[in-house]
VEXBAVO-428346 format. One line per field, with one value per residue (C-alpha): residue number from 1; residue in three letters; x, y, z. Coordinates in steps of 0.5 Angstrom, whole numbers, plus 500, padded with zeros to 3 digits. Layout:
N
nr: (NUM:...)
rest: (ALA:...)
xx: (X:...)
yy: (Y:...)
zz: (Z:...)
//
This chain:
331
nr: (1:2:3:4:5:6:7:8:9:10:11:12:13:14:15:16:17:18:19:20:21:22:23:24:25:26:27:28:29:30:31:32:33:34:35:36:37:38:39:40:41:42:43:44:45:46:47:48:49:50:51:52:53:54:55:56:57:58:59:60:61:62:63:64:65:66:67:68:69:70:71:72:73:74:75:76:77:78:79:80:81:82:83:84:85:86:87:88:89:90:91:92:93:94:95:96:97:98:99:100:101:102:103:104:105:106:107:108:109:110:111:112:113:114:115:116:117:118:119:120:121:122:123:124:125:126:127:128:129:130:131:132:133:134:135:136:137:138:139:140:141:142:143:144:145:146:147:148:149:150:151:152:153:154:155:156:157:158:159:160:161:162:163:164:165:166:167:168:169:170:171:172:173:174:175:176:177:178:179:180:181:182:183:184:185:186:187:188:189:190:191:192:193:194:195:196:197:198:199:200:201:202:203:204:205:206:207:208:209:210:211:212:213:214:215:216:217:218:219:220:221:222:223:224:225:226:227:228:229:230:231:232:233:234:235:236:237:238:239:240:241:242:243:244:245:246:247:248:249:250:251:252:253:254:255:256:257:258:259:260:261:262:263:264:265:266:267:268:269:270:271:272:273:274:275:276:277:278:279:280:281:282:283:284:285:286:287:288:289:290:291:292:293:294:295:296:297:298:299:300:301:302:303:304:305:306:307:308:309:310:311:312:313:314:315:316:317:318:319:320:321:322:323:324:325:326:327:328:329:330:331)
rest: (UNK:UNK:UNK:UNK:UNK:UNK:UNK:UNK:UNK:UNK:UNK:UNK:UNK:UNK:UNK:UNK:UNK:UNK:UNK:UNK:UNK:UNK:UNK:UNK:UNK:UNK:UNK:UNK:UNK:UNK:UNK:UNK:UNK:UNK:UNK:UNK:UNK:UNK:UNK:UNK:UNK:UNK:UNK:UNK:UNK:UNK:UNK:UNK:UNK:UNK:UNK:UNK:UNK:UNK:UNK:UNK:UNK:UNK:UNK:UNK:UNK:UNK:UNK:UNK:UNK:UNK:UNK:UNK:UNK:UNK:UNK:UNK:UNK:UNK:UNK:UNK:UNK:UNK:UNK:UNK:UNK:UNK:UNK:UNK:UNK:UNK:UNK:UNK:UNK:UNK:UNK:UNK:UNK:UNK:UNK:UNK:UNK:UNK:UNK:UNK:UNK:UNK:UNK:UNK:UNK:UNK:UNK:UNK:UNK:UNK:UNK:UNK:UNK:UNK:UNK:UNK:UNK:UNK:UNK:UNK:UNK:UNK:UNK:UNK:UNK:UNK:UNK:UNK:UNK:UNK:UNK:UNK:UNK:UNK:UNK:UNK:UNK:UNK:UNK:UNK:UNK:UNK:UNK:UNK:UNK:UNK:UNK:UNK:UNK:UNK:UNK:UNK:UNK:UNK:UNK:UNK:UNK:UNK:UNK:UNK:UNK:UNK:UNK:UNK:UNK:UNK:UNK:UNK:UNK:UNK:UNK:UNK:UNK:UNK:UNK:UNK:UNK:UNK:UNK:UNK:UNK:UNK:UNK:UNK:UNK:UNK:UNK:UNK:UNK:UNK:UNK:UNK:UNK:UNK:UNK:UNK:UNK:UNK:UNK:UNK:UNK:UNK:UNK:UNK:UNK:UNK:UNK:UNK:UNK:UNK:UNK:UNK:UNK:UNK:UNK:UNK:UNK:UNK:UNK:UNK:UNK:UNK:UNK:UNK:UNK:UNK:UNK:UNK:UNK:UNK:UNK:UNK:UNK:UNK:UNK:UNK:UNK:UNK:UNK:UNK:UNK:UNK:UNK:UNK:UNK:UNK:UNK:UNK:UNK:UNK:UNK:UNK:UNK:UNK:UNK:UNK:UNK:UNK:UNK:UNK:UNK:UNK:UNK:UNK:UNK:UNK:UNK:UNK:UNK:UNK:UNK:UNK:UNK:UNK:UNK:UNK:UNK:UNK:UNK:UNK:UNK:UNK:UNK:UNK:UNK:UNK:UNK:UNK:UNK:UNK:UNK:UNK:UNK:UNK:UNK:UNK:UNK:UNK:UNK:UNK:UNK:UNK:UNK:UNK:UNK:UNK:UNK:UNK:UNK:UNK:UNK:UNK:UNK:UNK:UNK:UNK:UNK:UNK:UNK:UNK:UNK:UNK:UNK:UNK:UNK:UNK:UNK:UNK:UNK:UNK:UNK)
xx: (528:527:534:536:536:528:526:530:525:519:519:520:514:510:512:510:503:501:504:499:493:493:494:488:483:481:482:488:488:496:497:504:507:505:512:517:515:515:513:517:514:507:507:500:499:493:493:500:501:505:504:509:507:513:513:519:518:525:529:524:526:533:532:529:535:541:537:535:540:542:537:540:535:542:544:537:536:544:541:533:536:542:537:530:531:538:535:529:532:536:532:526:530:538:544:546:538:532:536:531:527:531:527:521:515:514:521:522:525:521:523:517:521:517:510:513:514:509:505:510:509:501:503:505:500:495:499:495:489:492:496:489:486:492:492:484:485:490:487:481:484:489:482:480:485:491:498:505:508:508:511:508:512:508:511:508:506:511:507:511:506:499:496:494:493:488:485:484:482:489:492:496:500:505:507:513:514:512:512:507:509:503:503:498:496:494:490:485:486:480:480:475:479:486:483:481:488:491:487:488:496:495:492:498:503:500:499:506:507:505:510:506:506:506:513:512:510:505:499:495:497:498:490:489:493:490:483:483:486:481:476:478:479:472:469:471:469:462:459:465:466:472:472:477:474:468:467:467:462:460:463:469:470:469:474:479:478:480:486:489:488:495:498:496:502:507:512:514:513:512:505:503:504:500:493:494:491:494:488:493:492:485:486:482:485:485:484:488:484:478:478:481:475:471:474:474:466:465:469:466:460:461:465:461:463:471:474:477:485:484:483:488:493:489:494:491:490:486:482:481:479:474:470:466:472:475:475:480:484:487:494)
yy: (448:451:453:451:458:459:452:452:459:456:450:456:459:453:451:458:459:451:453:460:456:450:456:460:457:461:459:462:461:462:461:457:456:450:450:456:453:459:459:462:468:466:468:471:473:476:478:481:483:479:479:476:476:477:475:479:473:470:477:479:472:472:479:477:472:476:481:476:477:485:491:498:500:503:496:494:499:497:490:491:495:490:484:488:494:494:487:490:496:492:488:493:500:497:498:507:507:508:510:514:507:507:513:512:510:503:501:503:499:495:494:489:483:479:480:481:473:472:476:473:465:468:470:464:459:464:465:461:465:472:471:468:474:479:474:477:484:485:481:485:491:489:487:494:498:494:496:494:488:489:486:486:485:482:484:485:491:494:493:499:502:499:504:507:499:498:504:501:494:491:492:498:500:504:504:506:505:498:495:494:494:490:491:485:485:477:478:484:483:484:481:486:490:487:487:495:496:492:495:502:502:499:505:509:504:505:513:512:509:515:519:525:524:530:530:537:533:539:538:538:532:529:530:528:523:519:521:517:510:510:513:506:501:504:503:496:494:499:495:496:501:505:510:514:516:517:525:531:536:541:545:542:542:549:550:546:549:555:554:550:554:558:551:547:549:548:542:542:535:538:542:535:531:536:533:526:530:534:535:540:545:543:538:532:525:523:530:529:523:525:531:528:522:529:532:526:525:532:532:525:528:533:529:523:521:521:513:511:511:518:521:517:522:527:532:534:542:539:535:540:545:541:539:544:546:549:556:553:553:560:562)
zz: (511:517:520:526:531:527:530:537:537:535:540:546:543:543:550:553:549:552:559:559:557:562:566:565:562:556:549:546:538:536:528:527:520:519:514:512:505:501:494:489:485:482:475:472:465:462:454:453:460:464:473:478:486:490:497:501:507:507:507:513:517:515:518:524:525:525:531:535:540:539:543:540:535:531:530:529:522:520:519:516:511:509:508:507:504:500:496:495:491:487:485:482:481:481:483:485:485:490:497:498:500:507:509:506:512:507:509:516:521:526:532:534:532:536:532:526:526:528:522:517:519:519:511:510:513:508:502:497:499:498:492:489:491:488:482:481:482:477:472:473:473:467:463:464:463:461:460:462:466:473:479:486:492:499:506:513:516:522:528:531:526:525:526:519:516:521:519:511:513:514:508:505:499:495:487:484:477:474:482:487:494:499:505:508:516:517:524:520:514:509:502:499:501:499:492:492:494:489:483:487:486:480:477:479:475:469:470:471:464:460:456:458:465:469:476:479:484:487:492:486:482:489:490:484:483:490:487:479:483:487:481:477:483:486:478:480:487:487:493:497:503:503:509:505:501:505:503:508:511:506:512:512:505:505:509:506:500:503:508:501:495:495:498:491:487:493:492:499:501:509:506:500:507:511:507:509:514:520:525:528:522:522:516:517:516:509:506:500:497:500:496:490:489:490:485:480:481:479:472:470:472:468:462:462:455:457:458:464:459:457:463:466:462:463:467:474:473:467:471:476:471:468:475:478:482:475:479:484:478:479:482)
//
């Protein structure tokens, strides 16, 4: 049922949109909900795995309502991690746990309240088409390498920060132990995409599964860690394009591999964030996974007989070693 302060909203909002069209003579496509019917988790099972795709709507719009009136950002970030992220991290990582969520990029507060409603009533509208597809690409990826039940939580991007997603095709992700988080821009979205991430952050919770899982948490593993997810979801949507993982120059690898051979140990979280790229230290963007898709194609070329489980638990100097980078190897 559609509160009364949310529907008072959406009527000024209808009104304003006709008056400037009458006003300008120009079409102006504006997506409004057809309902705030929002479906409960879908529940997917496949084999012995079981899948529940959770949308994060209502927690956002209630959100929305209860900063509607404040302007200070303070307030604002009071509120989000009280009806956003608070909620969310009892719900996957319980009581006492998780609050470094509140710092995390996936989590920061926006400020856009006005965009951000819209790309919420925008999910909304589009929800069965993208549970559909996330439905597809975890059966996909659970045929292929099954494991654990998994819980896949969908949110809208921060449109005060758009500019990474729009770089990915409208989607971006994060996995922490058995939960995906989704974050999905209704206004460029693309579904062939949707589906690489859903299988790319699948790969990370089933890494994480594994008892022998290396947590030094270095540059290395990092690298490594981005290049066997999109290994796997590229093994299963070959003909999509990722500008990810587009490779470097050989100039520039080279020069990668220089500047980073002492900093692959380090566990500074400042140096690992460095190679998502920092242009001001010569890093191009996307350098750790560009580097480790690099590094996964030479140790299967090298190990062609090495199944997908297996190399999954390999740990990352393992995989390093056995690729024509083995000689980076030495520290």
């Amino acid at each position: 049922m559609i509160k009364i302060k949310r529907l008072i909203t959406l009527i000024i909002f209808i009104i304003i949109t006709v008056l400037l069209i009458s006003c300008s003579n120009k079409t102006i496509e504006v997506e409004s909900p057809k309902d705030l019917n929002i479906k409960n988790p879908v529940i997917v099972k496949n084999g012995n795995q079981e899948f529940r795709i959770i949308p994060f709507y209502s927690q956002i719009l209630d959100y929305l309502e209860s900063v509607s009136e404040i302007e200070e950002h303070e307030k604002m970030e009071e509120h989000y991690y009280q009806k956003v992220v608070e909620p969310f991290q009892l719900d996957t990582l319980g009581k006492g746990k998780g609050f470094w969520l509140k710092d995390h990029w996936a989590f920061a507060t926006p400020k856009n309240i006005k965009t951000l409603e819209e790309f919420v009533y925008s999910l909304i509208n589009n929800q069965d088409e993208i549970n559909k597809t996330i439905e597809q690409a975890l059966i996909k990826s659970s045929n292929t390498l099954p494991g654990e039940n998994k819980r896949v939580y969908l949110f809208p991007p921060n449109p005060d920060d758009m500019y990474d997603i729009n770089l990915m095709g409208g989607t971006a992700g994060l996995a922490v132990k058995d939960v995906i988080i989704i974050q999905i821009d209704p206004s460029s979205f693309n579904l062939d995409l949707l589906e690489y991430s859903v299988a790319h952050e699948y790969h990370h919770t089933i890494y994480m599964e594994g008892g022998n899982v290396n947590w030094k948490n270095t540059l290395l593993d990092s690298i490594i860690h981005e290049g066997k997810a999109d290994t796997f979801a590229k093994s299963l949507y070959p003909d999509i394009n990722i500008p990810w993982i587009e490779p470097l120059s050989a100039q520039t690898e080279k020069e990668v591999w220089e500047n980073s051979e002492d900093d692959l140990w380090s566990i500074d979280s400042l140096i690992i964030n460095d190679y998502f790229g920092n242009p001001n230290k010569g890093i191009p963007h996307w350098t750790n996974y560009k580097i480790g898709f690099q590094i996964m194609n030479s140790f299967l070329e090298n190990n062609p007989s090495t199944s997908i489980d297996n190399w999954t638990r390999l740990s990352a100097e393992e995989i390093l070693l056995n690729s024509k980078y083995g000689d980076k190897i030495s520290k």
